[in-house]
Every structure is written in structure tokens, then in C-alpha cells.
ChimeraX commands (.cxc) that place a marker at each C-alpha (Angstrom):
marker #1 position 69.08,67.08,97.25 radius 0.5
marker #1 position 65.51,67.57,96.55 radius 0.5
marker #1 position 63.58,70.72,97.29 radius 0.5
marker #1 position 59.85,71.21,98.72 radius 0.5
marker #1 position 57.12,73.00,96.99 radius 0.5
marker #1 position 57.52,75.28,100.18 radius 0.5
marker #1 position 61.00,76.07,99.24 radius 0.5
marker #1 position 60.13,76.39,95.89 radius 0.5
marker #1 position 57.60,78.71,95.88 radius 0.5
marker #1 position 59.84,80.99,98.32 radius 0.5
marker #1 position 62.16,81.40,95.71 radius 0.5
marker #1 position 59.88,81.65,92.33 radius 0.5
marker #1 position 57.24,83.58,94.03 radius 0.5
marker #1 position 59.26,86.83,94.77 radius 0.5
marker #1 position 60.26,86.88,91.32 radius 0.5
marker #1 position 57.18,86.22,89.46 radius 0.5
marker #1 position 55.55,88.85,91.34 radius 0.5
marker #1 position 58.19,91.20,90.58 radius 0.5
marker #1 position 58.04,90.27,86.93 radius 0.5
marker #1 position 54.79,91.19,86.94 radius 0.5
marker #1 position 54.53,94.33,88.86 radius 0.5
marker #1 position 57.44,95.95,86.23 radius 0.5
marker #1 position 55.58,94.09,83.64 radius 0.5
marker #1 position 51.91,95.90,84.35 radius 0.5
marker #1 position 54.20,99.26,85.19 radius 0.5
marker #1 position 55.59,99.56,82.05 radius 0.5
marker #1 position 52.33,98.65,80.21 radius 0.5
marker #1 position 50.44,101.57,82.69 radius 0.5
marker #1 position 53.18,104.19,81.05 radius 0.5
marker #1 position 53.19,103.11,77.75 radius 0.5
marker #1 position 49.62,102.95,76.99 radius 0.5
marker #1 position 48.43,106.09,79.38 radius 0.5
marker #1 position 50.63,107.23,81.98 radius 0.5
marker #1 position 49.22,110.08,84.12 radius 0.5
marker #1 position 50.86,113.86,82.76 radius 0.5
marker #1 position 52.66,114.68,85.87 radius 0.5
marker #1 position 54.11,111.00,85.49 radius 0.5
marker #1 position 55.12,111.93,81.85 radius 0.5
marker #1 position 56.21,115.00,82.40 radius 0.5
marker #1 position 58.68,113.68,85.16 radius 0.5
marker #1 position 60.32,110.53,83.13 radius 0.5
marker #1 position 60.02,113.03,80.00 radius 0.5
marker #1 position 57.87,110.66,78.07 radius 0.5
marker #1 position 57.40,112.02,74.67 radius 0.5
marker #1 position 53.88,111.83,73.12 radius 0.5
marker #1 position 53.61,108.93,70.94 radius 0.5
marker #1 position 50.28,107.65,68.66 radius 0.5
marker #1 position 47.89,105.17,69.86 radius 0.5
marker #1 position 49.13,103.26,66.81 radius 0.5
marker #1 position 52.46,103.58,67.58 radius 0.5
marker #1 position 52.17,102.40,70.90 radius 0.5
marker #1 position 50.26,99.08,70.46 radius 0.5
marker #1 position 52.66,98.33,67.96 radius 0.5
marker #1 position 55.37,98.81,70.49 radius 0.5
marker #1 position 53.24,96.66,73.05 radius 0.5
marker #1 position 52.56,93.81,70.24 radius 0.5
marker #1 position 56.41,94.03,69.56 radius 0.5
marker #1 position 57.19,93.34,72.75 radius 0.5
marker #1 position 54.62,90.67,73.05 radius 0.5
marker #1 position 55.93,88.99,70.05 radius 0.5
marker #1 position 59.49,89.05,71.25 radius 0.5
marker #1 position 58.36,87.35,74.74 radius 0.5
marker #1 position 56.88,84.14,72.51 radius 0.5
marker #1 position 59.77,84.16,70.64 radius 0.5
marker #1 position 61.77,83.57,73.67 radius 0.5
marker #1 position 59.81,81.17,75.48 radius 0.5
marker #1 position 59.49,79.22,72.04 radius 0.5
marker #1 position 63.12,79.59,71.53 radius 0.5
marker #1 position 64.00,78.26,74.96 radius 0.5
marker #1 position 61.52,75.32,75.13 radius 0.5
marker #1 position 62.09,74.07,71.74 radius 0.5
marker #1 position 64.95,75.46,69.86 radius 0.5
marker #1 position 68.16,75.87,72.35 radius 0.5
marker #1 position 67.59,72.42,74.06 radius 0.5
marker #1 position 68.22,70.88,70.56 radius 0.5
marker #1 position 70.84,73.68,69.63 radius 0.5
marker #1 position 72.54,72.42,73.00 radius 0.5
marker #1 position 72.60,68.86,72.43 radius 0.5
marker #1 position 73.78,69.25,68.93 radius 0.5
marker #1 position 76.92,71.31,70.20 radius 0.5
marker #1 position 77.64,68.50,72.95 radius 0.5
marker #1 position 77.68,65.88,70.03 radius 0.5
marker #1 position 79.82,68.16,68.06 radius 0.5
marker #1 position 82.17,68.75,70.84 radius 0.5
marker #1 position 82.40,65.05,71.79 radius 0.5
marker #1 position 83.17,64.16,67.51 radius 0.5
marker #1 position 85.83,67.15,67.40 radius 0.5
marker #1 position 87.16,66.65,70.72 radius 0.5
marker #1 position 90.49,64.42,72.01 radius 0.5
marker #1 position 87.92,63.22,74.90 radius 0.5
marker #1 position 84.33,62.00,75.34 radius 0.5
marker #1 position 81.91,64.12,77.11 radius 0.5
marker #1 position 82.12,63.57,80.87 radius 0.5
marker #1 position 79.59,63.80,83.48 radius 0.5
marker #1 position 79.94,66.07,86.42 radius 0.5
marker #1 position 81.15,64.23,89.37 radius 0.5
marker #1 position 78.45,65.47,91.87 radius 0.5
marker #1 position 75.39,63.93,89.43 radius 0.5
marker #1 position 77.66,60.84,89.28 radius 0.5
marker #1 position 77.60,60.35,93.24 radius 0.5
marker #1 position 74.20,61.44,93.11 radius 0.5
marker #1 position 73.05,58.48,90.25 radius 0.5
marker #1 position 75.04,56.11,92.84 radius 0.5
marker #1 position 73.26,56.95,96.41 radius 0.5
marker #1 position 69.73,56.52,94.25 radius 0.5
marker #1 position 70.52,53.11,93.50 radius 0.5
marker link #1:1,2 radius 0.2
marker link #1:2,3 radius 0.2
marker link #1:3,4 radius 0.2
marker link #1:4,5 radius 0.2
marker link #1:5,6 radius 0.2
marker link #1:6,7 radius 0.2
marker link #1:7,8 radius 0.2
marker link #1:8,9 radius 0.2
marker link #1:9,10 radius 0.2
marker link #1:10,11 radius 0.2
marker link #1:11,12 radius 0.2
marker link #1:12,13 radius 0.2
marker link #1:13,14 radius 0.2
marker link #1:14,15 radius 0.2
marker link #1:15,16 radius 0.2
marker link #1:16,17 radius 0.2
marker link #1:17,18 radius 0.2
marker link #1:18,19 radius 0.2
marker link #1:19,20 radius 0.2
marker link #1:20,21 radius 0.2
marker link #1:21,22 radius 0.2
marker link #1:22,23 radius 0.2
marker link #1:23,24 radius 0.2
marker link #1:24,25 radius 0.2
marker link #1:25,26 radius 0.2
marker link #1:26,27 radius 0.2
marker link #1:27,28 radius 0.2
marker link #1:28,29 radius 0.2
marker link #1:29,30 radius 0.2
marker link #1:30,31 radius 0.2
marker link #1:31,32 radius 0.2
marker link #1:32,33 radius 0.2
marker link #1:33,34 radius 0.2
marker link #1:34,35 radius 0.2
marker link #1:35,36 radius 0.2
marker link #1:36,37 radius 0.2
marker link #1:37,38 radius 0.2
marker link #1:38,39 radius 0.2
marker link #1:39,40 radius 0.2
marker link #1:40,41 radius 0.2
marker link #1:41,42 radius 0.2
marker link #1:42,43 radius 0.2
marker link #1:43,44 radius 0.2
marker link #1:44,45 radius 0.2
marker link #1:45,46 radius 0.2
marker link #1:46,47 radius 0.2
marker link #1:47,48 radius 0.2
marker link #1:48,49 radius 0.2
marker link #1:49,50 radius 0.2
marker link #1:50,51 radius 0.2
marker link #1:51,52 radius 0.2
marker link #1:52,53 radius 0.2
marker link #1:53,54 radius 0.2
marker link #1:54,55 radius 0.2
marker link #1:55,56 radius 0.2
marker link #1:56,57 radius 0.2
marker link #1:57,58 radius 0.2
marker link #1:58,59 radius 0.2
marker link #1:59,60 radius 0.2
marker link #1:60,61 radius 0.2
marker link #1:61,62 radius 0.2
marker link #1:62,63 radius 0.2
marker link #1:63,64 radius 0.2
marker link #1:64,65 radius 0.2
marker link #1:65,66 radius 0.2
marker link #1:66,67 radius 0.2
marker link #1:67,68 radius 0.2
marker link #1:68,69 radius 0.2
marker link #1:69,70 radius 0.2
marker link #1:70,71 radius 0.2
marker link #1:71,72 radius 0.2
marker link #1:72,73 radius 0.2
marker link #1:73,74 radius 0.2
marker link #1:74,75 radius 0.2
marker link #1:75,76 radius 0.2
marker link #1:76,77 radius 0.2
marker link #1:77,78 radius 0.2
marker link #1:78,79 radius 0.2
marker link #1:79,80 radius 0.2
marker link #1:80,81 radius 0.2
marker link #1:81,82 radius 0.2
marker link #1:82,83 radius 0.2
marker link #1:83,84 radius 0.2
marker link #1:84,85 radius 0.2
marker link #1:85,86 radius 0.2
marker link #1:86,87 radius 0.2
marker link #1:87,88 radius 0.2
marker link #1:88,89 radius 0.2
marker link #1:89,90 radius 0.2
marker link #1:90,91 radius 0.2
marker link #1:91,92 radius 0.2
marker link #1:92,93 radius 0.2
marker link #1:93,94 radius 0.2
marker link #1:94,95 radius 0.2
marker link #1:95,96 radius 0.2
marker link #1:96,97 radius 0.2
marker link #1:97,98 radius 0.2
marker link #1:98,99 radius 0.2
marker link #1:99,100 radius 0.2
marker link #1:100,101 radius 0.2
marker link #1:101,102 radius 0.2
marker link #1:102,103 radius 0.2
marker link #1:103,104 radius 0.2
marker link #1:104,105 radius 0.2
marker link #1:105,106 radius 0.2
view
């Protein structure tokens, strides 16, 4: 089963715009929300230091995800599924629906 671009962008589109919108949101109350804003989610007054060091935190913790998941768990994942397959009574088996799939390709 393959899916379009069209179909595609119908389902990462909503989300990356919501991503976004919360993203630039919480940036807009961090940095300088408007008073009647802070005074209804009770924002306490915080430093201009204090809160681009929150921001850079953040930041930071974003590329350490993104590194983590393009470089690190991919490995971390394959060397669990090798230890499994050593420690295990059985070898590692394919799904059955990727099997049919490898077979109507060919």
C-alpha cells in the first residue's frame, strides 16, 4: 500500500501547523506576553536572563531529541533485536503482512 504526496501532506500538514502555532504561542508568553494575558494564566515575572535560558533549554532539548532519534535509538533498536534473537529460544521473525507484501513485489 503506497500513499500519495496528496495523502501525505493531508495528514503531516495539520500537525506541523499545529506544532508550530503552540510552538510560536508559547515563545509569545514566555518572552513578552501582553499583562492582561499574564495576569489571567498568572504568569509570574521572570528576568530576561532567566527566560532565554529557559528558551535555549528548550531549544537544546529539541536537538537532543531529533539527534537522539535519527542517530542513537535506530542503533539502540537494532542492538536489542540482536540481543533478543542471541538470548532468545527463537530467531527474530518477520511480520506476516511485510512478508506477503515482499512476495506481491516480486
Amino acid at each position: 500500500m503506497e500513499i500519495s504526496v496528496a495523502q501525505l501532506s493531508q495528514i503531516v500538514v495539520p500537525f506541523v501547523v499545529t506544532i508550530v502555532a503552540t510552538l510560536l504561542f508559547s515563545c509569545y508568553m514566555l518572552l513578552d506576553p501582553a499583562v492582561w494575558l499574564a495576569r489571567f494564566m498568572q504568569l509570574t515575572d521572570m528576568s530576561l536572563n532567566f527566560r532565554i535560558f529557559v528558551l535555549v533549554l528548550g531549544c537544546g532539548y529539541f536537538l537532543l531529541a531529533w539527534v537522539a532519534e535519527k542517530h542513537l535509538l535506530p542503533r539502540l533498536a537494532k542492538l536489542l533485536g540482536l540481543a533478543k534473537e542471541k538470548l532468545g529460544k527463537f530467531p527474530k521473525q518477520r511480520k506476516t503482512y511485510k512478508l506477503i507484501q515482499a512476495k506481491m513485489c516480486f
